[in-house]
C-alpha positions in Angstrom: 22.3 43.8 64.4 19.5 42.3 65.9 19.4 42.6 70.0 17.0 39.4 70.4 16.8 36.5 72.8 17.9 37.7 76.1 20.1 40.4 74.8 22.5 37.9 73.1 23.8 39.9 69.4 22.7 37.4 66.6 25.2 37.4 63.9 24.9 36.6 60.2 27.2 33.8 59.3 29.4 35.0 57.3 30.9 37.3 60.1 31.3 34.5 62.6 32.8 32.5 59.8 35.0 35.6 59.2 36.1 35.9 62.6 36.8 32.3 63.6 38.8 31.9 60.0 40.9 35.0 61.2 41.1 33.6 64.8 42.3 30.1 63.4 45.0 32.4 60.9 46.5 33.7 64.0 46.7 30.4 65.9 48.5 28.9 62.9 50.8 31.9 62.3 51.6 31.6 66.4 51.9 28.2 66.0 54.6 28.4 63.2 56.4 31.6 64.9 56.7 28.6 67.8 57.9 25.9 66.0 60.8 28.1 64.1 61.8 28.8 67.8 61.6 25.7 69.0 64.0 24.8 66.0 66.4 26.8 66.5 66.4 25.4 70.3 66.8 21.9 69.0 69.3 22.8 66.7 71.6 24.0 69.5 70.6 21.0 71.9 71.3 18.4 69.3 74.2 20.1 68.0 72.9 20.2 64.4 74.7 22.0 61.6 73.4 25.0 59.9 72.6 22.9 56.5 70.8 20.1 59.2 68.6 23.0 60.6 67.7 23.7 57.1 66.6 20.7 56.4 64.6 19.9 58.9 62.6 23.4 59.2 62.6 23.0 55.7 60.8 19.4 56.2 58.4 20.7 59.0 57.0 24.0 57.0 56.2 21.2 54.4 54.4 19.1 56.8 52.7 22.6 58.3 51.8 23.7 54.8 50.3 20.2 54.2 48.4 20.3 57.4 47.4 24.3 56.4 45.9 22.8 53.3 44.2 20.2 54.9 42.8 22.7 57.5 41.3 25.2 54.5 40.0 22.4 52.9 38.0 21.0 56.3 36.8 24.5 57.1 35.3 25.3 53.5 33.6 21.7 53.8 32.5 22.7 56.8 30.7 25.9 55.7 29.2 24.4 52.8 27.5 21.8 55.0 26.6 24.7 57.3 25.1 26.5 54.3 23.5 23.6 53.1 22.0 22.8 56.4 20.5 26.6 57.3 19.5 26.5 53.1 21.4 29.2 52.2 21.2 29.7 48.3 23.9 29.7 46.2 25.2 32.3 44.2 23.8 30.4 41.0 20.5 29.8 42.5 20.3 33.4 43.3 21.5 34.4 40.2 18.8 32.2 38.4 16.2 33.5 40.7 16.9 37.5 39.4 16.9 36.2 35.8 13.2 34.6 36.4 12.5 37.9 38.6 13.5 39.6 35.9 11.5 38.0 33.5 8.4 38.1 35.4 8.6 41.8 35.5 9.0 41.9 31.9 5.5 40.0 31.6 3.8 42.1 33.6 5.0 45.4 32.1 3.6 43.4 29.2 0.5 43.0 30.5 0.2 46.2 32.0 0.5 48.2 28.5 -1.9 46.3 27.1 -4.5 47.2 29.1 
């Protein structure tokens, strides 16, 4: 990696994309480790029956996996804007791009043996 700009590591993008989505996995995997704790809490506070605990975790992993859903689909917009923004081909432009490179190589083998 690069050692520019007053010693600060520039990274690519994907690897700080890779490492905040990992960071973010955790926090939601803590996050749900919590709340099953915190439901078995309430469920001895409030009294609740076994079936009634049920229910309700059953109700909030819903809501989580709802809210996990939402979250994956606001980080993948947010990388394609990124992408879009710093210009970053897509895999079909790229793709297209090798086919042309491909092709111009041809010509000028072509145009080489005829000389």
């Amino acid at each position: 990696m690069d050692k520019n700009d007053g010693g600060k590591e520039k990274r690519r993008p994907l690897e700080v994309f890779e490492r905040i989505w990992s960071q973010a996995l955790v926090a939601v995997t803590s996050a749900e480790d919590e709340a099953s704790k915190v439901g078995a809490r309430m469920a001895d506070v409030a009294g609740w029956s076994q079936e009634e605990l049920k229910r309700h975790v059953r109700d909030m992993a819903e809501r989580l996996a709802t809210q996990r859903k939402a979250l994956e689909a606001n980080v993948e917009e947010g990388v394609r804007g990124t992408l879009a923004r710093l210009k970053v081909p897509r895999r079909e432009e790229m793709s297209a791009l090798g086919a042309r490179l491909e092709a111009v190589a041809r010509r000028i083998a072509e145009l080489e043996a005829r000389r």
